[in-house]
Structure formats: C-alpha cells, structure tokens
N, C-alpha and C positions, 0 to 999 in steps of 0.2 A: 504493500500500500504506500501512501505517500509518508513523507520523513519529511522532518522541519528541525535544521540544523542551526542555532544559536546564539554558540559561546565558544569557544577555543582555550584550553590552557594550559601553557608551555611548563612543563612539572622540572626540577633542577636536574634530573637528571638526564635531561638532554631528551623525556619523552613526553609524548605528549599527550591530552584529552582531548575529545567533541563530545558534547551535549546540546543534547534536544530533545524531541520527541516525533514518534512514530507511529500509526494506524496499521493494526493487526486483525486480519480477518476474523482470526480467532478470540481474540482477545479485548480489543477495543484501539485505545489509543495511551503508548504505555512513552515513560521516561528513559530516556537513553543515555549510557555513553558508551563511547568507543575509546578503547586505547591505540596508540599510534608508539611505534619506535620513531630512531631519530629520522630514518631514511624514510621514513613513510610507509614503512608496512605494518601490519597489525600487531599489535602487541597483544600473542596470546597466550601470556601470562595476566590480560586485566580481565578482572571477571571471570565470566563465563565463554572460553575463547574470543575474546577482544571486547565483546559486550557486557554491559552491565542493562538490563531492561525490568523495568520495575513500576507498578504501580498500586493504587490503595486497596483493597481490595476487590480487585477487577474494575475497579474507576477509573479515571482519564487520571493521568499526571501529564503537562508538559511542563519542561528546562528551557528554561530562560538567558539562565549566568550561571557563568561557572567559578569559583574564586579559589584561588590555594590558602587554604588558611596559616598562619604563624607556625601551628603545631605540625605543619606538614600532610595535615589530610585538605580531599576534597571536597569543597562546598558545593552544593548546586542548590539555585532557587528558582523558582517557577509557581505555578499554582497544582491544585489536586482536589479534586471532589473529596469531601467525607460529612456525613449524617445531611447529604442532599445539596447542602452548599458546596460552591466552589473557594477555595481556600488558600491563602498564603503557603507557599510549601519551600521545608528546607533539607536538604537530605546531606547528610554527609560521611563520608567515604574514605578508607584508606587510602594508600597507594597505590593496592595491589584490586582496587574496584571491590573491595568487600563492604560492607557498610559497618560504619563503624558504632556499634550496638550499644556504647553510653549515652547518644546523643537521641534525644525523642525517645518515638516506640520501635527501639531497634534499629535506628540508625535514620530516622525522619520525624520530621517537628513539623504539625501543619497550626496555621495560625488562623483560628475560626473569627471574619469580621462579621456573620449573621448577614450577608450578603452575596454577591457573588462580584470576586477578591481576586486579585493575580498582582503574584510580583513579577516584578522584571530584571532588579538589580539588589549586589547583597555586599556589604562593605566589613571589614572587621574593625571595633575600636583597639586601643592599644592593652584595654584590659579584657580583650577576648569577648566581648560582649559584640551580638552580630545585630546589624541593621539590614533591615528587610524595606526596598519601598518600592512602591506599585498603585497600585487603584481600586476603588474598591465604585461599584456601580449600585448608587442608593437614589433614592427619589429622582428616578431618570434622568441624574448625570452622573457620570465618572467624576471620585473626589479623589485628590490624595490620598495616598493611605502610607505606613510607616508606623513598624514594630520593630521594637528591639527585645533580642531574648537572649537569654545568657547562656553557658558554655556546654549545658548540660539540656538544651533545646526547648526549656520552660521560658514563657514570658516574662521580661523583670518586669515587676508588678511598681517600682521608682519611675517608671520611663510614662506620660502622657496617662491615658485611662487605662489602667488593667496592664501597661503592655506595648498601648497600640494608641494612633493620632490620628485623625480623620479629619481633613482639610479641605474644607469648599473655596473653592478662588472665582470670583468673579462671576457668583453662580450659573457658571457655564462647566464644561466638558474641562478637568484635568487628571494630568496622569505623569507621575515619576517612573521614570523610566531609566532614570539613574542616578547613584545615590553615593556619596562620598565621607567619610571623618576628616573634619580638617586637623590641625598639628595643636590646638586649645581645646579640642572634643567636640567640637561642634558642630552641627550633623548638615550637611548641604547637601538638597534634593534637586 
C-alpha cells in the first residue's frame, strides 16, 4: 500500500533511521522505521530485518519526527488513535529498533487532548524533559497544542494544564509544526 516517509536520523555511528508511516492491507495503517547502514543498505540488525512497524492496538499510528535523544535512544513522535481519539504519540527506541520498555506502556506514551490531536515535532530540554507540539482540532479550528512529559513518558503535571497548553491564535486555523528549547528553557513553537 502506500508509505509516507517523514523524518531522517543520522545515528553517531555512521547509520542511519527513516520514519513514517505505512497502509497495510492486513492490518491498517501502522508506524514505521527503517534502519539504513552507512552505504545505504538495510541495516538488518534494526528491528525486525531492517523494520521496526508498530501500532496501538490495530489502530493507525503515523511518525512524524524522528529525534536522537541525549541518552542515545530513538525518539519518534506523531499521533495514534487510542479509547476513539486520535492522540499525541511518542515512542521510543533503542539503537538496535527494540522499544525501549521504561518509557510509556512499553516503550510508547500517547498524550490524550479529548480531541482529535497530532504532533509533528519533538525537542529535548536539557533536563531530559520532552516537548511535544502539534494541533489539536476543537471547535472547528486547529489550535496549538504543546505537552511536555518527563523521562519516564508521564505528563509533568508543572508544565500549563495537566501537562499540556492549548492555544487559539487569531481565532483562525493554527498549527506547530515545529518546536524548539532555547539555551534559558524556553520553549519556541
């Protein structure tokens, strides 16, 4: 089926990730990566021979961004259906495309705004605390949207409401689509 390629990330040892998402006859539309050595061929050592494909319980997941975290794993964020919303999503990954089982339920954290929610971009601050921002679609516009959640994939409950910030601009259509920590902690969408 068709495949919608994202995010690229050059890993230190010279190999590399793509992430996205893909439409599976059987299955639906699941979260992807791919490992890549340096010369461009498959790395099948990631995952499950080159791929890692993954979704909520037979729900849609797509990958968005890919980010290499401080600690040396894989970040990916995007959104994922779960209890009928669509939802904040952040999965994160060893090296070697395993998921790495401290983080969330088993190596993914989805962040419910009671809407329907997609990130697009995912930053780390300096005390490992991750920002998530995207849009979230309430009273027929797209708002801002922007959570931060800490190192163990719960929402810091310190950061806006619960968690999480919901920003109407100009009561029109907005959407972050990329999200930055500056070098004083402070967070530019």
């Amino acid at each position: 089926g068709s495949s919608y390629w994202n995010s690229i990330l050059a890993m230190p040892n010279g190999k590399f990730v793509v992430g996205g998402y893909a439409y599976f006859s059987s299955s639906g539309v699941s979260g992807i990566l791919l490992g890549y050595n340096e010369n461009g061929s498959r790395n099948l050592a990631f995952g499950d021979s080159g791929m890692v494909k993954f979704s909520l319980g037979g729900s849609t997941v797509q990958i968005e961004k890919l980010l290499l975290s401080k600690s040396g794993r894989i970040l990916a964020t995007g959104s994922g259906y779960a209890q009928g919303d669509k939802n904040f999503l952040v999965a994160q990954f060893n090296e070697d495309g395993s998921f790495y089982a401290s983080f969330g339920g088993n190596g993914i954290s989805t962040i419910p705004f009671g809407d329907n929610a997609s990130a697009f971009d995912i930053a780390e601050q300096g005390d490992g605390k991750l920002v998530v921002a995207g849009n979230i679609y309430k009273n027929s516009d797209y708002q801002f949207a922007v959570a931060r959640i800490l190192s163990d994939g719960t929402l810091d409950q310190a950061f806006g409401s619960n968690g999480k910030v919901i920003t109407s601009i100009l009561n029109g259509d907005a959407r972050a689509i990329s999200v930055a920590v500056l070098g004083d902690g402070k967070i530019l969408a």
